[in-house]
C-alpha positions in Angstrom: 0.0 0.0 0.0 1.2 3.4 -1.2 -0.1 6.6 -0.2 0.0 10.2 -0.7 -1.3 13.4 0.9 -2.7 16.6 -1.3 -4.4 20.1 -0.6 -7.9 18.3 -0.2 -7.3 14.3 -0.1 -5.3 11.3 1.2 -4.8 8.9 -1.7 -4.2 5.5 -1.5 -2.9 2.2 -3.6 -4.5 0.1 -2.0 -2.4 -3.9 -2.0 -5.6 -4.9 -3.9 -4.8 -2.6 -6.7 -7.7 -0.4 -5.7 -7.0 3.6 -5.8 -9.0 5.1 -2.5 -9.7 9.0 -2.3 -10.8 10.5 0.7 -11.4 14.3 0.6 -10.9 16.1 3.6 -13.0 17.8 6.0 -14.6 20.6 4.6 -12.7 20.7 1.1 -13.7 22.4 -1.6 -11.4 21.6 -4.8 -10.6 24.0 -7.5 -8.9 23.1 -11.6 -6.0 23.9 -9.6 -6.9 21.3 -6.4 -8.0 18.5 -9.1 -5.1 19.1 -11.4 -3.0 18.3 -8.1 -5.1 15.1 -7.1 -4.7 13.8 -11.0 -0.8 13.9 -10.7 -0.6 12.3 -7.8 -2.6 9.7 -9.1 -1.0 9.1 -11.7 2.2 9.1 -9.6 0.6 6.5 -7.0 -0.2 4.5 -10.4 3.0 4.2 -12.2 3.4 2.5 -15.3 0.1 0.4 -14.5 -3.0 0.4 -16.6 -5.7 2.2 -15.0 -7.4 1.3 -12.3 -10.0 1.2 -10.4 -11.6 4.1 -7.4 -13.3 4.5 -4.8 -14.0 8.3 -3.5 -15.3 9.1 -0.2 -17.1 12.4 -0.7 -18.9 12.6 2.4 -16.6 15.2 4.2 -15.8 16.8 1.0 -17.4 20.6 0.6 -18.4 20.9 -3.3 -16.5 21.3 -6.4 -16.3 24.2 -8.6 -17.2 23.4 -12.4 -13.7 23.7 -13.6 -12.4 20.3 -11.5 -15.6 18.5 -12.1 -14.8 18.9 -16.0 -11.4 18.1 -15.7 -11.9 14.8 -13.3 -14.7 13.8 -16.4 -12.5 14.2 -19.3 -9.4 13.4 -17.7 -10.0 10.4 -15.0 -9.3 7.5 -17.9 -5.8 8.8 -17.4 -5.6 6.9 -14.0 -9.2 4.8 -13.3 -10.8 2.5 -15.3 -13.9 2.9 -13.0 -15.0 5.0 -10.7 -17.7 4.2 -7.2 -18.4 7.2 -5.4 -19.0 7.2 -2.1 -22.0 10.0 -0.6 -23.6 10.4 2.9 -24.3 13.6 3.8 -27.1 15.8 2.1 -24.4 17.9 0.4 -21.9 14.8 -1.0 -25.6 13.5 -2.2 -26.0 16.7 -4.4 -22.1 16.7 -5.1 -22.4 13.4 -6.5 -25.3 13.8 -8.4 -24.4 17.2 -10.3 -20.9 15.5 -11.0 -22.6 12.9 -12.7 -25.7 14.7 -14.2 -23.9 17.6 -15.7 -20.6 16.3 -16.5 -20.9 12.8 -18.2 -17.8 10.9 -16.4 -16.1 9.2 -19.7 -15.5 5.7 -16.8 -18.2 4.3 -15.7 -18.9 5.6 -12.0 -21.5 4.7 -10.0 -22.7 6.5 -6.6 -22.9 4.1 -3.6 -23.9 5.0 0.2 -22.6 1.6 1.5 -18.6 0.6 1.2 -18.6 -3.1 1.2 -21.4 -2.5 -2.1 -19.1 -0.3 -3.6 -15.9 -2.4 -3.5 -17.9 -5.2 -4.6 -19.2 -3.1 -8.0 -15.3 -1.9 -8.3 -14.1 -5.5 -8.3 -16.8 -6.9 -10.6 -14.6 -6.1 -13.7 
């Protein structure tokens, strides 16, 4: 397991070749803040094919339009599919306009429950 701390998450490698993103208490990523999680992701991932993610949202803040564009058109870099975790009213609505408005080009999923995510993530 490999891991790396940003501005707004703690990033993980998981030893079952499983990325894991938790944002932060109360962040609220930018182009710039996204930008910084995509590099170290692809750092974390090396010269591996993409991979699968699971992001924990529910302490997260929001996300401006600018990084939820750039984590749709740019995620296939690092993930090859994407579960979302949300739990709070405003991870919910995060997670939904992420998804609604910004067409994720890997196929992500929203899950409330962990153990349901990992399963979906390790379906394929």
């Amino acid at each position: 397991m490999i891991s790396k701390e940003v501005t707004t998450s703690h990033l993980t490698l998981t030893d079952d070749g499983i990325f894991r993103v938790i944002l932060k208490e109360g962040s609220f990523e930018t182009l710039q803040t996204a930008e910084e999680n995509g590099q170290a992701l692809m750092e974390l991932k090396g010269d591996r094919p993409p991979l699968p993610i699971l992001i924990d949202f529910s302490l997260g803040a929001g996300q401006d339009q600018a990084a939820r564009k750039y984590y749709a058109e740019q995620s296939r870099n690092w993930c090859s599919r994407a579960a979302i975790l949300v739990g709070s009213p405003v991870s919910r609505v995060m997670g939904n306009i992420y998804m609604g408005l910004n067409k994720p080009n890997v196929p992500t999923k929203l899950f409330t429950d962990e153990q349901t995510a990992l399963i979906w993530l390790k379906s394929n």
